[in-house]
C-alpha distance (Angstrom), angle and dihedral (degrees) to the residues before:
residue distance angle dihedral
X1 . . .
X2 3.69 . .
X3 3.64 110.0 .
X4 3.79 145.7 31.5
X5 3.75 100.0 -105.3
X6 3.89 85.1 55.3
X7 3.36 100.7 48.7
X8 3.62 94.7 46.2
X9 3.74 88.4 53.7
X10 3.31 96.9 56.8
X11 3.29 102.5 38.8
X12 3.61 96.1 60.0
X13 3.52 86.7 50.5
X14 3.49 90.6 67.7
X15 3.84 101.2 46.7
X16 3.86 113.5 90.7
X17 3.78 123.6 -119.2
X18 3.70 126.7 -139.2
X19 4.20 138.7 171.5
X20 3.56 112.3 -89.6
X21 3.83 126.4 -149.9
X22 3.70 111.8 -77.9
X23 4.30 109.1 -103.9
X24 3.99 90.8 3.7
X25 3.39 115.0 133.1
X26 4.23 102.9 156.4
X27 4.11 87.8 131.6
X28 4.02 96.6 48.0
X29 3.88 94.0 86.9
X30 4.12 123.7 123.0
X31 3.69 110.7 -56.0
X32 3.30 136.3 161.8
X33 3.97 143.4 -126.4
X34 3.89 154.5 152.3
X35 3.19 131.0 -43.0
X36 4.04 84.6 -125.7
X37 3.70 90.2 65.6
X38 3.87 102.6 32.0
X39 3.93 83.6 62.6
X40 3.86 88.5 64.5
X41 3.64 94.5 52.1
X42 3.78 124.4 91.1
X43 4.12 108.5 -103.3
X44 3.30 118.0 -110.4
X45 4.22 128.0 -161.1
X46 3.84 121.8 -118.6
X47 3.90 93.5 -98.3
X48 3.75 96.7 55.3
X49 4.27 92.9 51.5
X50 3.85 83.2 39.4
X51 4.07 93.4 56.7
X52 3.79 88.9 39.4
X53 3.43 97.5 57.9
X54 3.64 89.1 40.9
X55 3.59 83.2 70.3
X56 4.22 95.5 35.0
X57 3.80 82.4 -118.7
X58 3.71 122.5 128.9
X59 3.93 111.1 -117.9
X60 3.50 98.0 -128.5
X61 3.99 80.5 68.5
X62 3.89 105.3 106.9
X63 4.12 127.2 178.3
X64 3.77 84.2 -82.8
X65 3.24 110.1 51.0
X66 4.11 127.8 -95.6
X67 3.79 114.5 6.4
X68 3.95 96.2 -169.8
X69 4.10 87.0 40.8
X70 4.13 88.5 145.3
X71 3.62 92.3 43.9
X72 3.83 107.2 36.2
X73 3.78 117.0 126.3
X74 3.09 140.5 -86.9
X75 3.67 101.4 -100.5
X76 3.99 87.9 41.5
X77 4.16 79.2 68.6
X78 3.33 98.0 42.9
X79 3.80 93.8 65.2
X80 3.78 111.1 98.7
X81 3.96 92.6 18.0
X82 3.23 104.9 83.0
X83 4.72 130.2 47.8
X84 3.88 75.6 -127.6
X85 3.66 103.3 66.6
X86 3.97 95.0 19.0
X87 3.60 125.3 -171.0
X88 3.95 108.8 -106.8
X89 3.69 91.8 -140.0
X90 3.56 92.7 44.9
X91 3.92 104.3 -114.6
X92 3.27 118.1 143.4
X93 3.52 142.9 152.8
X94 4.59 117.5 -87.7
X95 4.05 83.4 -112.8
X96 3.57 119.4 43.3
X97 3.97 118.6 -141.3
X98 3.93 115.3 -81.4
X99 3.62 127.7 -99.3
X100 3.40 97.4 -121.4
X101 4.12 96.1 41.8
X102 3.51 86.3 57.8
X103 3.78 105.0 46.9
X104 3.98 80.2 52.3
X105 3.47 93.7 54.2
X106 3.65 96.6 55.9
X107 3.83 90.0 42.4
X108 3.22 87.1 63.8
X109 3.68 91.4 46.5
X110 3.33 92.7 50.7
X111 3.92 92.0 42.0
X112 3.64 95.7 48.9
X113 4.29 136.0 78.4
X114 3.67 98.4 -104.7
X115 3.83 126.5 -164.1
X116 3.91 134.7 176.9
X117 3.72 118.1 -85.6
């Protein structure tokens, strides 16, 4: 693993997916995250991060839900997976997210330039 776009890759591979509640959306507020990812993200202006922080929401949150679902990042998937960041209404997926999958995900966090979605 020698760059961003591959680590990404492959971590995501490794974090399990599960259903969410229909119309919940209690983990899509403001996060942040690297530069890597934000570049695969639609740009948005000032106004439309200003009104969704206004509302603590992230602004790729639409009326249906996530509108960068296949691209959202890495701590976006993490929500749910892990007793650490647990889904509010319980959901989560029949295997919860490795140990050491996790503690690489926020090393690379940690590791990475991070900016607000």
């Amino acid at each position: 693993m020698n760059n961003n776009g591959e680590i990404i890759e492959i971590l995501r591979e490794r974090i399990p997916s599960f259903e969410c509640t229909k119309g919940c959306h209690d983990c899509c507020g403001p996060v942040t995250t690297s530069s890597e990812e934000m570049s695969r993200l639609p740009v948005k202006t000032d106004a439309e991060h200003e009104a969704a922080l206004d509302e603590y929401n992230c602004v790729h949150l639409g009326p249906n839900g996530c509108t960068v679902y296949e691209e959202r990042p890495l701590i976006c998937r993490l929500f749910g997976t892990t007793p650490r960041m647990a889904c509010p209404n319980g959901c989560r997926p029949e295997e919860m997210i490795d140990v050491k999958t996790e503690r690489q995900i926020h090393y690379y966090i940690a590791n990475t330039r991070q900016v607000l979605v």
